[in-house]
Backbone bond lengths (Angstrom), bond angles and torsions (degrees), N, CA, C in turn:
res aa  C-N    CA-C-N  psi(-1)  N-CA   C-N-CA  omega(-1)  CA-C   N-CA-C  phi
1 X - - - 1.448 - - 1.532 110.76 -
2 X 1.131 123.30 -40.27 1.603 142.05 175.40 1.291 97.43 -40.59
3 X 1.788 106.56 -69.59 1.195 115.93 -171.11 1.548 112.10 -58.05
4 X 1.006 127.89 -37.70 1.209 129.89 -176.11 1.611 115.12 -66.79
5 X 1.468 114.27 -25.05 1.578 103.99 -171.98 1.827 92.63 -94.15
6 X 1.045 117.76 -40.02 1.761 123.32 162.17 1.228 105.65 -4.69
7 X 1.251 112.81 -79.97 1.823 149.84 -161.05 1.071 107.27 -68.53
8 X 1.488 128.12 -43.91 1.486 138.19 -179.55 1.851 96.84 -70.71
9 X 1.679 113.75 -56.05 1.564 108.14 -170.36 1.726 108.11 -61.31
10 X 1.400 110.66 -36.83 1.732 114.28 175.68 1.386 112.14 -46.49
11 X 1.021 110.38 -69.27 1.795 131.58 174.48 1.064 106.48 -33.96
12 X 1.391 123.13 -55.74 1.799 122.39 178.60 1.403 111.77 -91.19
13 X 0.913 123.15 16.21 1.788 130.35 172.90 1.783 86.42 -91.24
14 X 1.831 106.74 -84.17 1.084 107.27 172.20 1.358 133.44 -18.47
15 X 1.534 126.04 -53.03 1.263 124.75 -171.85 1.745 99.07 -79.70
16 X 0.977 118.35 -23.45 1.754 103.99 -159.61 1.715 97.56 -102.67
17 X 1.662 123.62 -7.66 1.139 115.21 137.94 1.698 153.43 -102.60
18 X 1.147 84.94 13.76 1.349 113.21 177.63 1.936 126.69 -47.95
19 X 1.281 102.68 -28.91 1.306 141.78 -171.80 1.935 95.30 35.66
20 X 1.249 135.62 5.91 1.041 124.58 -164.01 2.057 106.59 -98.27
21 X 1.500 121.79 -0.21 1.126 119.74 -150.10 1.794 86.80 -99.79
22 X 1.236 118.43 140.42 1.527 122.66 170.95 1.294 123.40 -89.79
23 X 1.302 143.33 -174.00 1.272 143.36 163.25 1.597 119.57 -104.88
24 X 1.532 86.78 30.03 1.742 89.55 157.62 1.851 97.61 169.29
25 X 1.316 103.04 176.78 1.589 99.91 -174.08 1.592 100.51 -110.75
26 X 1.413 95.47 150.52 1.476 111.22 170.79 1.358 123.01 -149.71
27 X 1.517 113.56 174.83 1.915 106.84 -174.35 1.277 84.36 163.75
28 X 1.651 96.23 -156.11 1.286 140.41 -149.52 1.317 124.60 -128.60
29 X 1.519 130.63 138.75 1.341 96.07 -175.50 1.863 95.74 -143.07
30 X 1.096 109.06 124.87 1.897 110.29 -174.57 1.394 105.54 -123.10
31 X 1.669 104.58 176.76 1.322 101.24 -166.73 1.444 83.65 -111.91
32 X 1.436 115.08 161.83 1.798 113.39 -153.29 2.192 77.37 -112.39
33 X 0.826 145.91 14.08 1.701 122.36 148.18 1.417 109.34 -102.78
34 X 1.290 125.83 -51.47 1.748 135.04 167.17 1.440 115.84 -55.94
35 X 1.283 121.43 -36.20 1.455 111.47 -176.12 1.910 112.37 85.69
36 X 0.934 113.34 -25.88 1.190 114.89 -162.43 1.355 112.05 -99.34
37 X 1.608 112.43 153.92 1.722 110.02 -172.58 1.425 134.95 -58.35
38 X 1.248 113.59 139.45 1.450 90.34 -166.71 1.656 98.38 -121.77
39 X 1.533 115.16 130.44 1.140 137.66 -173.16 1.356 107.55 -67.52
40 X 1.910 112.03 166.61 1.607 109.84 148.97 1.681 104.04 69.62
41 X 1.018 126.60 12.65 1.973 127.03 -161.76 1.827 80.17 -107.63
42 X 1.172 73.64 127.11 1.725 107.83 -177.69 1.650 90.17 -85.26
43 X 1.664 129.50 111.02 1.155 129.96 137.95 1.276 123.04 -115.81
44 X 1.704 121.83 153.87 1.278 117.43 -134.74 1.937 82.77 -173.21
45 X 1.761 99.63 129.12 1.496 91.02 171.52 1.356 120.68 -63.89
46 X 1.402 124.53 -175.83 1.542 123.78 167.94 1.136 116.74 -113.53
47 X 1.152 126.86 59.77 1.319 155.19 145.49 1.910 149.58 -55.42
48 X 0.667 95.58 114.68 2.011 83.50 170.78 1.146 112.48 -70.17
49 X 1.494 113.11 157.33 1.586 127.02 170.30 1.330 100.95 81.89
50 X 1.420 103.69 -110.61 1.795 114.87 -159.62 1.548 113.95 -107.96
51 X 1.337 131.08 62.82 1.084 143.11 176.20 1.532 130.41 -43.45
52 X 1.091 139.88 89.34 1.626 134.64 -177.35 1.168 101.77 -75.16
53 X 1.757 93.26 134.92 1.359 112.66 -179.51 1.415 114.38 -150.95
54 X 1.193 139.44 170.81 1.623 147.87 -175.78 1.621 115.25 -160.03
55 X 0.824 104.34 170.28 1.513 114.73 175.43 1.954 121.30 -123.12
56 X 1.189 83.69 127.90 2.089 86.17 179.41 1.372 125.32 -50.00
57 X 1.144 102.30 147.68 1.847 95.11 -175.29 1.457 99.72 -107.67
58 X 1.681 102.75 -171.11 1.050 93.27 -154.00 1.697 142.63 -74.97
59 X 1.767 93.09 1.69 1.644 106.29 -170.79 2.209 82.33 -106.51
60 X 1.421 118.11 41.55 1.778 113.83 173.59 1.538 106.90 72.52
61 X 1.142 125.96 -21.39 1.602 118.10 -155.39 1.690 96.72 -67.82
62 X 1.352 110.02 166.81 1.752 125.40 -175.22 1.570 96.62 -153.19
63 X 1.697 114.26 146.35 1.006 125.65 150.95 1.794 105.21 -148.31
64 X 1.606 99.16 141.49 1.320 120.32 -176.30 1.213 98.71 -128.14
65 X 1.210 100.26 116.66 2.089 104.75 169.73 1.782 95.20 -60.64
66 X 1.592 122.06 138.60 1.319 124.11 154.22 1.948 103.89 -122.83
67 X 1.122 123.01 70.16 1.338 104.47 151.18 1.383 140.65 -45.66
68 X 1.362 107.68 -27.20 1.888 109.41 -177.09 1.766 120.73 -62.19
69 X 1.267 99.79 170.69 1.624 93.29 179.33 1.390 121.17 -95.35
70 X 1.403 109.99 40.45 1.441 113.13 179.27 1.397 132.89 -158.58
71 X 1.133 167.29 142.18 1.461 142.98 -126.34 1.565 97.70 -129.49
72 X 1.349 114.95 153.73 1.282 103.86 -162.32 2.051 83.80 -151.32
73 X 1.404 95.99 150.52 1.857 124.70 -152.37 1.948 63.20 -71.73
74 X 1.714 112.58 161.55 0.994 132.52 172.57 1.945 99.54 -139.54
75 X 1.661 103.70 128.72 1.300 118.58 -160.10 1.685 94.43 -114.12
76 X 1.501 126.77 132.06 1.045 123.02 -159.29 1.751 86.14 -145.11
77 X 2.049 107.17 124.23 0.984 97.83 -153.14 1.763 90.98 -136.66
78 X 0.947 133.31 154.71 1.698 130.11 165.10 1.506 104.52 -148.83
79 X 1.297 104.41 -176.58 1.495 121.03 173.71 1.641 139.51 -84.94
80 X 2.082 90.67 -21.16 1.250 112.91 154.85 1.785 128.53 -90.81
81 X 1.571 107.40 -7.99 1.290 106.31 -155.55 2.123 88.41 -134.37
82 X 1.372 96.29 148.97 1.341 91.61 -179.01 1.327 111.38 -104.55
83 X 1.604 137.28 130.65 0.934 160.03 172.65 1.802 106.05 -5.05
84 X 1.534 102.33 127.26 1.004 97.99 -168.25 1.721 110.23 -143.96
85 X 1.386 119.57 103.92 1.461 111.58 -167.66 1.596 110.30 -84.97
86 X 1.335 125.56 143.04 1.624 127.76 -167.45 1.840 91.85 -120.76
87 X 1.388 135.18 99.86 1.194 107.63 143.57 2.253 149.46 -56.46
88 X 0.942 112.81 127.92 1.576 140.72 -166.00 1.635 111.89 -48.33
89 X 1.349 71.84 -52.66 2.012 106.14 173.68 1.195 116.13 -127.88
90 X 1.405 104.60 126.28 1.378 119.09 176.08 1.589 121.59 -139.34
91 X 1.413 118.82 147.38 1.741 97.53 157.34 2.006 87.67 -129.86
92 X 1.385 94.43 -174.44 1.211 94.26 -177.80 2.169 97.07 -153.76
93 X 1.482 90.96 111.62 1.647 106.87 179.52 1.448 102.21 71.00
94 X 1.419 125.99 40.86 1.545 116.63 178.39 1.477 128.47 90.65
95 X 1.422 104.64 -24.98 1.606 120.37 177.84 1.449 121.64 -48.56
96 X 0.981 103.73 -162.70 1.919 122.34 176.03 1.669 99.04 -51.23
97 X 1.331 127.51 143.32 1.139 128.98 167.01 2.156 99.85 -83.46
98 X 1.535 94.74 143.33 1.565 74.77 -165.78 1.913 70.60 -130.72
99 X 1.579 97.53 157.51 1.365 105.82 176.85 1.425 101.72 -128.89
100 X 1.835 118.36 163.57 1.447 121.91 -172.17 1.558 90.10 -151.01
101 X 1.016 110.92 148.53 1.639 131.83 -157.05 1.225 138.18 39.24
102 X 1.625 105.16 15.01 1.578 115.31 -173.88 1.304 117.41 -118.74
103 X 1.603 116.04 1.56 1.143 130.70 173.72 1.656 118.37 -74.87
104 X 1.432 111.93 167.32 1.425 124.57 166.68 1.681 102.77 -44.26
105 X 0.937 121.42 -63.30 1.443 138.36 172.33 0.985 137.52 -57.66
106 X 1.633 141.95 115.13 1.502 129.26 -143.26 1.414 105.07 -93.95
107 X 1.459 132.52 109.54 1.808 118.79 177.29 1.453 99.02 -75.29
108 X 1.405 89.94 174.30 1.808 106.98 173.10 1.475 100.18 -137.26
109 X 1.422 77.88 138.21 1.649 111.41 159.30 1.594 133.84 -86.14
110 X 1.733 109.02 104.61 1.856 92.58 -176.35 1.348 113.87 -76.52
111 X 1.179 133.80 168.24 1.553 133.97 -179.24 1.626 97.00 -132.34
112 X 1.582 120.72 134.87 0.911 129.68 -172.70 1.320 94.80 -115.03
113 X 1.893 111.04 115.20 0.897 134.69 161.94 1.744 126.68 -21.76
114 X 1.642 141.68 133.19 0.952 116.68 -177.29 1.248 115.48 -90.92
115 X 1.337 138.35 3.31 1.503 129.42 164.75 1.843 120.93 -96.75
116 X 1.709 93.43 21.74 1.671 105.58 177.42 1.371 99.45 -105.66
117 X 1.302 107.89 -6.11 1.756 106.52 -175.44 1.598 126.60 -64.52
């Protein structure tokens, strides 16, 4: 239990000095054989209830206001590309907590075409 509140106070030290997390997510969004942006892509948190969401324009870019205090998987979906959820926050085996679309910096998302499947 010790250990457990430890890990929980680190984690929120980390996040609330981090200065790198935004008040909402943003990026890019391409198609992973063309390379090129892909418009109209329905992204949308992964959430219950009342989900904020938008659609890419036409050079891929996205912005989703996230005010809340917690990061939520973002599902990026079209008619050419099959549904594809990206988690925000991640660690991987205990490591660095690493974040993707909530930074100063916009990541991108590739979308794998559905007739490459």
């Amino acid at each position: 239990m010790r250990l457990y509140k430890m890990i929980l106070l680190i984690s929120v030290f980390l996040l609330s000095c981090s200065g790198t997390r935004q008040p909402y997510y943003h990026g890019y969004v391409y198609d992973e054989i063309t390379r090129k942006p892909v418009s109209n892509v329905l992204v949308k948190e992964n959430i219950r209830g009342n989900p904020k969401f938008t659609r890419t324009a036409t050079n891929g870019y996205f912005k989703i206001e996230n005010n809340t205090q917690y990061f939520s998987d973002l599902i990026f979906s079209d008619a050419q590309h099959p549904p594809d959820t990206i988690p925000t926050a991640w660690t991987q085996h205990g490591e660095k907590l690493s974040f993707t679309f909530v930074t100063d910096k916009p990541d991108t998302a590739f979308l794998r075409s559905k007739n490459k499947l």
